[in-house]
C-alpha positions as CSV (number, residue, x, y, z in Angstrom):
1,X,89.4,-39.6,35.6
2,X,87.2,-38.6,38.5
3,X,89.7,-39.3,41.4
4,X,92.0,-36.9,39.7
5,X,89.3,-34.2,39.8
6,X,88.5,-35.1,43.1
7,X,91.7,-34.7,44.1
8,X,92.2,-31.3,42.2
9,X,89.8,-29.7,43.9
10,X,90.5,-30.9,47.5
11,X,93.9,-29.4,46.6
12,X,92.6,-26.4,45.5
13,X,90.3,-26.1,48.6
14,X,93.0,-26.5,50.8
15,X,95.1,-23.7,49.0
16,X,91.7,-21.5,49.3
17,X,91.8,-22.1,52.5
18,X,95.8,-21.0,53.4
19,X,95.5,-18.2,51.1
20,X,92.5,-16.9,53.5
21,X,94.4,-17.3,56.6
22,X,97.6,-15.3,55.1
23,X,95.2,-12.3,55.8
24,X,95.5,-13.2,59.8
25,X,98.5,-10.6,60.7
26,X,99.1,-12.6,64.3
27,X,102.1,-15.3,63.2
28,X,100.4,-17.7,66.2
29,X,97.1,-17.4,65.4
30,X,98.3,-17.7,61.6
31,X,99.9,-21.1,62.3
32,X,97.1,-22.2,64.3
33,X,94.4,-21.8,61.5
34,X,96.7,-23.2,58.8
35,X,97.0,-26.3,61.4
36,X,93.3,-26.5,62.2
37,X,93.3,-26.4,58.1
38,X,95.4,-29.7,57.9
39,X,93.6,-31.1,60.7
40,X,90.0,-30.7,59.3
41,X,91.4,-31.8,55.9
42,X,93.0,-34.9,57.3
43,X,89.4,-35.5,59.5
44,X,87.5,-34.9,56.5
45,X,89.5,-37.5,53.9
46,X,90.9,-40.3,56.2
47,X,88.9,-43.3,57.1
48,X,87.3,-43.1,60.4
49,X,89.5,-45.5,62.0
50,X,92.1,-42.8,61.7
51,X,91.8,-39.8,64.3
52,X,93.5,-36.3,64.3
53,X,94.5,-34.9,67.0
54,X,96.8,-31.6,68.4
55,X,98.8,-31.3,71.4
56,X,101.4,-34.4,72.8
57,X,102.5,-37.6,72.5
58,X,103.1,-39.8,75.7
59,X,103.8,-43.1,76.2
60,X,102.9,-45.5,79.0
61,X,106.0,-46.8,79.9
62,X,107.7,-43.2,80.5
63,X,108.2,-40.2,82.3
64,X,108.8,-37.8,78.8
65,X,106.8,-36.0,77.3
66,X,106.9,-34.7,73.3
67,X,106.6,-31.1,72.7
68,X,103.6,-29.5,71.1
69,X,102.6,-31.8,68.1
70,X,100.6,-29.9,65.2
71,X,98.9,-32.9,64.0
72,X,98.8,-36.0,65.3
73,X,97.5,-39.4,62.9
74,X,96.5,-42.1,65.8
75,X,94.0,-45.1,65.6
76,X,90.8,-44.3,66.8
77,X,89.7,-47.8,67.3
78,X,92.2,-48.8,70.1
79,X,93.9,-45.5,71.2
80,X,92.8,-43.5,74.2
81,X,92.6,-39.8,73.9
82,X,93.3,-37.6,77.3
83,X,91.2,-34.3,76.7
84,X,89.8,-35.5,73.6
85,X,87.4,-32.6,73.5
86,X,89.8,-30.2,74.8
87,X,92.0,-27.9,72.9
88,X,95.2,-30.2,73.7
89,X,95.1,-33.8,74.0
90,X,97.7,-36.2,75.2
91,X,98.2,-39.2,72.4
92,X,100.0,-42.0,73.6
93,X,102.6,-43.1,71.2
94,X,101.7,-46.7,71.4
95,X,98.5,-45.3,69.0
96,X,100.2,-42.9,66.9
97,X,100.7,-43.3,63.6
98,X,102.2,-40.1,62.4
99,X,103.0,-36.6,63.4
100,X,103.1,-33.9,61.0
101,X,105.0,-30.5,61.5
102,X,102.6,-27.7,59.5
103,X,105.1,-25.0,58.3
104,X,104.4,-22.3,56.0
105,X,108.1,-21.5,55.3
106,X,110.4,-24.3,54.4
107,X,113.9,-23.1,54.9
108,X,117.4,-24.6,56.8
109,X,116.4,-22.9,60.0
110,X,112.7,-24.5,59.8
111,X,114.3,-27.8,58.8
112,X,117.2,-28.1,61.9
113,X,113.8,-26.5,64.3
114,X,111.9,-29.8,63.0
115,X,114.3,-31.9,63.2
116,X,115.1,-31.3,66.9
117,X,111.3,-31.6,67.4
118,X,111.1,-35.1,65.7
119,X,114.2,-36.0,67.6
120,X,112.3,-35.2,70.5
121,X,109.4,-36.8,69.8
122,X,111.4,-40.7,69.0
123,X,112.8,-40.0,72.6
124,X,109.3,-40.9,73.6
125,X,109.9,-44.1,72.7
126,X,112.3,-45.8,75.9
């Protein structure tokens, strides 16, 4: 089935393209490709209704912010992006979809790390 091939060989891409970035001896600059990796993939395969974003989540109707969001899923059709071009942007929760953590180790210390993150991140929501 062609979807399955498809599919195959996005996945392999992907793993191409984490494989390449284990070479990058800096752990920030490490995470930061393997996040731009997701991103692009997400960009590249999601209708363009969807945007991808990096950098917080606010809402309108509060004071707090979320901490630094690796990826960010929002509508692009009715969401407004502060610094859109810029290295960060501010997503206002109202538009997000989805926020996912990019991790290259999954372990109990990454798991209680992302779980206070996620907590942080529904406190958005007042």
């Amino acid at each position: 089935m062609i979807h399955t091939k498809v599919l195959a060989a996005l996945q392999k891409e992907l793993q191409n393209k984490y494989t390449i970035s284990s070479t990058i001896r800096h752990k920030g600059e490490r995470g930061r490709i393997r996040e731009f990796g997701v991103a692009n993939f997400l960009r590249d395969n999601l209708p363009s209704a969807y945007g991808v974003a990096s950098g917080e989540v606010f809402s309108f109707h509060s004071d707090v912010v979320s901490p630094q969001c690796d990826v960010i899923v929002y509508d692009d059709l009715r969401t407004p992006i502060f610094g859109r071009g810029a290295a960060v942007q501010q997503v206002p929760i109202e538009g997000t979809y989805v926020v996912i953590e990019v991790r290259s180790i999954i372990d109990t210390s990454t798991l209680r790390d992302t779980a206070k993150r996620f907590n942080a991140i529904r406190n958005v929501v007042v």
